[in-house]
C-alpha positions in Angstrom: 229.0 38.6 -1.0 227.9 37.2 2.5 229.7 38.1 6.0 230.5 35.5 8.5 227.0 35.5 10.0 225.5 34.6 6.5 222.8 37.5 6.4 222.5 38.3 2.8 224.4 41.4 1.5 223.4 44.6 -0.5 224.0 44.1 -4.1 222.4 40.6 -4.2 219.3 39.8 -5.9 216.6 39.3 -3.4 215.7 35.4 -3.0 212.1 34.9 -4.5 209.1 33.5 -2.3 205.8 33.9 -1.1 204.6 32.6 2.0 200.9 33.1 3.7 200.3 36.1 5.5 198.1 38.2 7.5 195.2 39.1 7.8 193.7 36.5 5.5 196.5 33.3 4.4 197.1 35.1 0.8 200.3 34.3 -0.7 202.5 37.3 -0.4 206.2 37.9 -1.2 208.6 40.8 -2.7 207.6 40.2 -6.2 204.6 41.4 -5.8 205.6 45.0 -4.6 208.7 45.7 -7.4 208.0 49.0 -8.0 208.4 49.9 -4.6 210.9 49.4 -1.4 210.5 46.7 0.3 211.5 46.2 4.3 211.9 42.7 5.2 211.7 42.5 9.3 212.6 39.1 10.3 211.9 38.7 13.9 212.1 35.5 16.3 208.9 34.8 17.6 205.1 36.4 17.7 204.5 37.0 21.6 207.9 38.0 22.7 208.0 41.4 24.5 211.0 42.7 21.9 209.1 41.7 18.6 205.9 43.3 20.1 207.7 46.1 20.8 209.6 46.6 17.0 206.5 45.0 14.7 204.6 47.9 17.0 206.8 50.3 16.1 206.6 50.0 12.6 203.1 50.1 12.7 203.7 53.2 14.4 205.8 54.3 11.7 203.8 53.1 8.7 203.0 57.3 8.1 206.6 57.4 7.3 206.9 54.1 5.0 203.9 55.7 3.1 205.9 58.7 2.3 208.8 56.4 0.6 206.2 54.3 -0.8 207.7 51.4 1.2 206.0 48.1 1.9 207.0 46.6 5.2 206.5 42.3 5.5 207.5 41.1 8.9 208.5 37.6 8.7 209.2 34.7 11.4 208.9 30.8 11.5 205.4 31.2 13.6 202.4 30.1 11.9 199.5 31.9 10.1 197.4 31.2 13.2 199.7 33.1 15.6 200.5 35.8 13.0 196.9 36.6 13.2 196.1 36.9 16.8 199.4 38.7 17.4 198.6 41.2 14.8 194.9 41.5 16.0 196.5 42.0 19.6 199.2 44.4 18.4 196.9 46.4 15.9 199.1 45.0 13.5 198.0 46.5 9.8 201.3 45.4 7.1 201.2 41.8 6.4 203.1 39.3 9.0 204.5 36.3 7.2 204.8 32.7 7.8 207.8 31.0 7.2 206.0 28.1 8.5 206.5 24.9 6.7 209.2 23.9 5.8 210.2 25.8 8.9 212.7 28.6 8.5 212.8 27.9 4.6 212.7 31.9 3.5 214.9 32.6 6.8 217.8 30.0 5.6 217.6 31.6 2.1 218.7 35.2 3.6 221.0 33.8 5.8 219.2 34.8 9.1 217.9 31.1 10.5 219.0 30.5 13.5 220.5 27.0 15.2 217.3 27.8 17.8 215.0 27.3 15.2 214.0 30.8 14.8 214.8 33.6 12.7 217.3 36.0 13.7 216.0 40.0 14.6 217.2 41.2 11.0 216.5 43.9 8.5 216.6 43.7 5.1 215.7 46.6 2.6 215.2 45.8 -1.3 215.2 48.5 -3.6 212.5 48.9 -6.5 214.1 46.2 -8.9 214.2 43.6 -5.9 217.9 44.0 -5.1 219.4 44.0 -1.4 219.7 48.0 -1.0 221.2 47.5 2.9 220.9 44.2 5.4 221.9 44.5 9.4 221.7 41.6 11.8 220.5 42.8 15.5 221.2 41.5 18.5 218.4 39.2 19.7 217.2 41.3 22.3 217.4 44.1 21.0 215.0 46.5 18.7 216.8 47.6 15.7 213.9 50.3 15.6 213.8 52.1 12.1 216.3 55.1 11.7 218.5 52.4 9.5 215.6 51.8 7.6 214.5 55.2 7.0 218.5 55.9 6.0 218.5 53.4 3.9 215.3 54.5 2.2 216.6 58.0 2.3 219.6 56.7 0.2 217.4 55.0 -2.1 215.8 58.3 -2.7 218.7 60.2 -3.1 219.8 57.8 -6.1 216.9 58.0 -8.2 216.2 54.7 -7.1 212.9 54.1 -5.3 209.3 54.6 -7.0 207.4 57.9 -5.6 
């Protein structure tokens, strides 16, 4: 059930983890939201102007995520340290994630680690039960933005499938 880029596909169980997140180092993973959607944003690195750009955007959007009941975790291989002081300087509220040590360990598991050493710009969406509802690999350099996520969600909906 992979593709030839290895990002994990819908249908699959969601890997389980937690890893320590903003703003205060707490354990967090997936597990913890069932019950509710869940939008994985892997991104490559805290500081570059394209990850600024999308985790802001999803801040922006976090009205709408509310509305699906939707949990958004953004995840890269930067530490806890620069998770915080990028989410202080983006007004970052949803929790950014760690996947620190051992490096890339969470990012390997979806299929989205990259030979750079960084996680790829890739969306996953897990539905209420923690199964992989609808995956897409971006382009590096480019912001997915969130109208996949929000059809995705909207699909969700439609089947009866998401917590409200």
């Amino acid at each position: 059930m992979s593709d030839p880029n290895g990002l994990i596909q819908p249908g699959r169980p969601a890997p389980g983890f937690t890893l320590a997140g903003t703003p205060d180092g707490r354990q967090i993973g997936p597990e913890q939201f069932r019950g509710s959607p869940v939008v994985l944003a892997f991104y490559p690195a805290d500081w570059s102007p394209v990850c600024g750009d999308q985790m802001s955007l999803y801040q922006a959007a976090a009205p709408v995520f509310d509305q699906y009941d939707a949990v958004v975790l953004g995840i890269s291989v930067d530490s806890i340290w620069s998770h915080r002081a990028f989410a202080q300087s983006q007004s970052i509220e949803f929790p950014l994630l760690a996947d620190f040590e051992p490096k890339g360990e969470v990012a390997r598991r979806y299929g989205v680690y990259t030979p750079q050493g960084e996680a790829a710009r890739a969306l996953v969406v897990l539905d209420r039960t923690g199964t992989v509802a609808w995956s897409y690999l971006s382009p590096p350099d480019v912001n997915p933005g969130a109208d996949g996520i929000f059809d995705a969600l909207d699909r969700l909906a439609e089947q009866g499938v998401m917590a409200r």
